[in-house]
C-alpha positions, 0 to 999 in steps of 0.5 A: 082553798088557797095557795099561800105564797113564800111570804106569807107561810109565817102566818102558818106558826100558830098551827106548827107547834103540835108538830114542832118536833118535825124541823121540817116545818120551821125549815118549809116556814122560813124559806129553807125547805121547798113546799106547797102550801094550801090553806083555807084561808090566808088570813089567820088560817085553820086548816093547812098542807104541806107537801114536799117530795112525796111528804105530806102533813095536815096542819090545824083543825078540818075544815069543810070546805078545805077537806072537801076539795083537797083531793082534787087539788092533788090528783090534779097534779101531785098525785101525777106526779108520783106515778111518773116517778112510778109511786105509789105511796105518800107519807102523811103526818097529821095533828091528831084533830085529823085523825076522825076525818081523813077517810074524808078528806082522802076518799078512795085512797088505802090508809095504812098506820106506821107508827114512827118515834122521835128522839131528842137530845141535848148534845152539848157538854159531853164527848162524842170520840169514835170508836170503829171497828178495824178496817173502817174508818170515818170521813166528811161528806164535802164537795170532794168526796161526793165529787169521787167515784166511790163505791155507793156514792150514787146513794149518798148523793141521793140521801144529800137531795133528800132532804135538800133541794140540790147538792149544793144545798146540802153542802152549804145548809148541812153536814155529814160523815162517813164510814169507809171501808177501803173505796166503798162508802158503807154507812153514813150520817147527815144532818137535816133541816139546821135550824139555829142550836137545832138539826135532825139525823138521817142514818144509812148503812149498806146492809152487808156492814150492818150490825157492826156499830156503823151508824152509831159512829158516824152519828157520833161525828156528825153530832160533835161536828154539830156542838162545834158549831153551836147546835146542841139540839138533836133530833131522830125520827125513827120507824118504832119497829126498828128495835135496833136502832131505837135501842142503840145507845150513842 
């Protein structure tokens, strides 16, 4: 197993397109998002790993060798590196050939299956008004708003870092919106791993301002931010128990 360095992770998209629908692979692949990458060979790889703070995926068919010495790789360090930040847990998305070996490939770890959906949508030609609810209103997440003291800013700073690796990443790679009630920021919206016509979404609402339609406004401005700059191509990972929100309609 190797460590394939930055120049070399276009060799990685022959193994990419089964989990096309994770942006986050085009992003790791074209020097956009910070990753580890193991392979089992540089040359024409088979097998692949990705890891990026606390996430995980598996790439390609198993192969012997590489299922065989990936654990050792991770608690030689990356598993430490969760219980310093008092971890427990890292998520793991798979191309299904991984499906029958990963008790192998991970011995001795619990497994649990949360199933997730994805949703896709071209955003180009239609309208994206707001429409809040009295005593909200919407703002852009800029360099001076997260440079305020506003209420919950502490967690919209997180969730700028989550998927980027600064603020200042975020600020120059991404764009978001938020609702406001007041000085207390209560829900937001952020765009993830702009990629061409292509992004994703992260939504939070702080939960007592939940139920109120929030998040679908703040996804509304990101969205229409999105079509003015040319990126029509939305896309939302979702935990499939979360009726509500798969259900909301924009």
């Amino acid at each position: 197993m190797s460590l394939l360095a930055p120049e070399h992770y276009d060799k990685l998209m022959p193994l990419v397109d089964p989990l096309d629908y994770h942006l986050t692979l085009r992003s790791i692949i074209q020097g956009k998002t910070s990753a580890s990458v193991y392979v089992d060979r540089v040359q024409n790889p088979q097998a692949a790993f990705l890891w990026n703070k606390g996430k995980a995926w598996l790439l390609g068919s198993p192969v012997d060798s590489f299922n065989d010495s990936l654990m050792d790789t991770l608690e030689g360090g990356y598993f430490q590196i969760l219980r310093e930040h008092e971890a427990d847990y890292f998520r793991l998305h798979y191309d299904e050939k991984w499906g029958s070996v990963l008790d192998r490939v991970f011995p001795g770890l619990k497994r649990e299956e949360y199933p997730r959906s994805y949703y896709h949508m071209d955003a180009g030609g239609k309208k994206w008004d707001m429409n809040l609810p009295p005593g909200y209103r919407v703002v852009e997440i800029d360099e001076a708003l997260l440079a305020s003291e506003h209420g919950n800013l502490d967690r919209v700073r997180d969730e700028t870092v989550s998927e980027r690796d600064s603020v200042e990443d975020f600020l120059e790679s991404s764009f978001g919106y938020a609702a406001m009630e007041s000085d207390e920021i209560v829900s937001w919206c952020m765009s993830e791993y702009n990629m061409g016509d292509r992004c994703e979404l992260g939504i939070a609402t702080i939960e007592r301002h939940q139920r109120k339609g929030l998040a679908t406004q703040v996804a509304r401005a990101v969205i229409g931010h999105a079509v003015r700059q040319g990126v029509h191509g939305i896309g939302w990972h979702c935990w499939k128990n979360n009726e509500p929100a798969c259900t909301r309609a924009l």
